[in-house]
VOMAR-42677 format. One record per residue (C-alpha): x, y, z; residue in one letter. Coordinates in steps of 0.5 Angstrom, whole numbers, plus 500, padded with zeros to 3 digits. Layout:
VOMAR-42677
XYZA
...
This chain:
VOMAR-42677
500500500X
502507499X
504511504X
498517505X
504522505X
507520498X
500521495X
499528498X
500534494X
503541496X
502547492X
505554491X
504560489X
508564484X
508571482X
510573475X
509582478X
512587472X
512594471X
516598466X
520604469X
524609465X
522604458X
524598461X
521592462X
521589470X
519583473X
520583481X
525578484X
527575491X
533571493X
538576490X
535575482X
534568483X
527567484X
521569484X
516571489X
512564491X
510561498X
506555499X
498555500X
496554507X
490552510X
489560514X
489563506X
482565504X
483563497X
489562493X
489569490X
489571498X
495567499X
499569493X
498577495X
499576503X
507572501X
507577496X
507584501X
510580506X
517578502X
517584498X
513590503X
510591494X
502591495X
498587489X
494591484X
492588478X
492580478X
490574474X
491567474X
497566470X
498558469X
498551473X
505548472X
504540475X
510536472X
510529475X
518531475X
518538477X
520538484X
519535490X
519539498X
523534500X
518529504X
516525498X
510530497X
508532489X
509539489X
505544483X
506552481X
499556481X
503562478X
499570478X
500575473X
501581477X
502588473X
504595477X
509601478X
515601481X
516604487X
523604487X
527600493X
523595496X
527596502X
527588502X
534585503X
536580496X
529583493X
529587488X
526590480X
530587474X
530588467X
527581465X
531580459X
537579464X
533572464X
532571456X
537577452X
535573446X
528576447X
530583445X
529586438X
527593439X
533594435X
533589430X
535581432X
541581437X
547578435X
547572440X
541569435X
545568430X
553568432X
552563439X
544560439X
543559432X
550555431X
548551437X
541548435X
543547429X
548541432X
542539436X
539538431X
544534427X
544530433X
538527432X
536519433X
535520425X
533524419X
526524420X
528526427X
533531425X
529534420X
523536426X
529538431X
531543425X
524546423X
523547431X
529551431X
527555426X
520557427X
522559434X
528563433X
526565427X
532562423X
532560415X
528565412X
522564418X
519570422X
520572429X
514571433X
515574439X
510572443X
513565443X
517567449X
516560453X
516555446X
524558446X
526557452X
523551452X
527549446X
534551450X
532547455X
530540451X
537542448X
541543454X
543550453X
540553459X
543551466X
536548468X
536542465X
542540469X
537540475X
532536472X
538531470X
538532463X
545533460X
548540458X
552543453X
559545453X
557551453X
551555455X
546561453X
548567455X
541569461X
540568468X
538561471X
533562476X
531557482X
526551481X
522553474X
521560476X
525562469X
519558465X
513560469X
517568468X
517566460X
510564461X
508570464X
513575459X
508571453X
502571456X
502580458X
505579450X
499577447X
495580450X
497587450X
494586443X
487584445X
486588451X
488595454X
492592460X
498597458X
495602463X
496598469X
503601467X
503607466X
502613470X
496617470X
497623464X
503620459X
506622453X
505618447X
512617446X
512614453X
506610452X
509607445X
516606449X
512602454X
508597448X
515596445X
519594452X
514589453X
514587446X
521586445X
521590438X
520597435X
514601432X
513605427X
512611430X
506614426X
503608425X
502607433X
499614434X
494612428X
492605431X
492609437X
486615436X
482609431X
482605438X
479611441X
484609447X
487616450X
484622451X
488630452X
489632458X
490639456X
497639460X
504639457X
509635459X
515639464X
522637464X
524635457X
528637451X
525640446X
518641443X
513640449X
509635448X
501633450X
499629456X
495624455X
490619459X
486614458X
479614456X
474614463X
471609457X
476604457X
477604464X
470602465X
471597460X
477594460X
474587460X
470587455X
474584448X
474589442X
478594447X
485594444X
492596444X
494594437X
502592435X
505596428X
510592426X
516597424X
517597416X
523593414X
């Protein structure tokens, strides 16, 4: 018979928090960068949403605005809390402003393409793809068992990466590191008792598998910057659009055209003037904006939206 204990499961609670300060995108962090705010659902918790703000404003003093349930990761070979018990990740999306230091010990905003410099196109493809990632799948992909298998490892790689002629997609974010992963191209799949390359790609490795449910996180707010307007979440209350644009295109991971931005902007009827204009900078003054009463009261509703203008090649 199984013992009650190896068939019990433990949960924890996992906050992917973001902000964009100054034009760059931030995930909150905890253990000098290595991990993520997290901390076990207990019985005293009201609810999980509950349980994840309490360990949240306990380990980083950072109240909880906006939240959404981001994913349930519930690998059999995850990990373990040392008692033999399964153990899940119920991981949060939380979107913010930074408030500055968090006056937490080992806690503190990092910019979250410490973690995936490859994710970074805002000008143009960044070197590692082609000159350290691109050369090293490819010699995964001609490890494989066989033709047919090399061939599938070869397109995988260039779907995801945007190799041989393919697009880059960014919202593919977790696919990519997953693929480093498989490839043995990041420190975590060490851990997991999968060998590493030689070599390893350039980006920090965090605990457990916080690095994969931040890169879920990171696609999740990519995707759905383009449907809903979230965006204000992160903006202060009046904006230039030139900052609002800097923000899309931080969380994107690539460049807008700038006049093509500003006319799906007005169509989307998004941003209304303040009247004001912007102090302190270099210059032309330019407008102060906000967001539409509107659209605050409607920002649930699907059609409200904060499209992506591709930057013409």
């Amino acid at each position: 018979m199984t013992d009650p204990i190896e068939r019990s499961v433990s949960a924890e609670l996992v906050a992917v928090l973001v902000a964009v300060t100054q034009g760059q995108p931030r995930v909150l962090t905890t253990e000098d960068a290595s991990a993520l705010p997290a901390g076990p659902f207990e019985l005293a918790h009201r609810s999980l949403q509950a349980g994840l703000r309490d360990w949240v404003e306990t380990q980083t003093h950072h109240p909880l605005g906006y939240v959404e349930q981001l994913y349930t990761f519930a690998d059999r070979d995850r990990s373990d809390d040392g008692a033999g018990r399964r153990a899940i990740s119920v991981s949060y999306l939380g979107l913010t402003r930074e408030a500055g230091a968090t006056g937490v010990a080992q806690v503190g905003w990092q910019d979250w393409y410490r973690y995936f410099p490859w994710e970074d196109h805002r000008d143009g493809v960044p070197a590692l793809v082609g000159e350290f990632i691109a050369p090293r799948l490819r010699a995964w992909a001609r490890a494989g068992a066989d033709r047919a298998a090399q061939a599938q490892r070869r397109q995988r790689a260039a779907l995801t990466f945007g190799l041989e002629g393919a697009a880059w997609n960014e919202d593919m974010v977790l696919q990519r590191y997953e693929l480093l992963f498989e490839a043995g191209l990041v420190p975590e799949a060490s851990r997991r008792g999968q060998a590493a390359a030689a070599e390893l790609v350039p980006g920090q490795a965090m605990r457990h598998d916080h690095r994969r449910i931040l890169a879920t996180g990171i696609a999740r707010l990519r995707a759905k910057i383009k449907y809903r307007p979230v965006v204000f979440e992160l903006m202060p209350p009046e904006f230039t659009l030139l900052q609002l644009q800097l923000t899309v295109e931080a969380l994107a991971g690539r460049g807008l055209h700038k006049q093509n931005f500003r006319r799906l902007i007005e169509q989307q009827a998004l941003v209304e003037e303040t009247g004001d204009m912007a102090s302190g900078t270099t210059g032309r003054p330019a407008k102060l904006f906000r967001f539409r009463r509107d659209v605050l009261l409607e920002r649930a509703i699907a059609g409200s939206k904060l499209p992506l203008a591709r930057q013409p090649k």
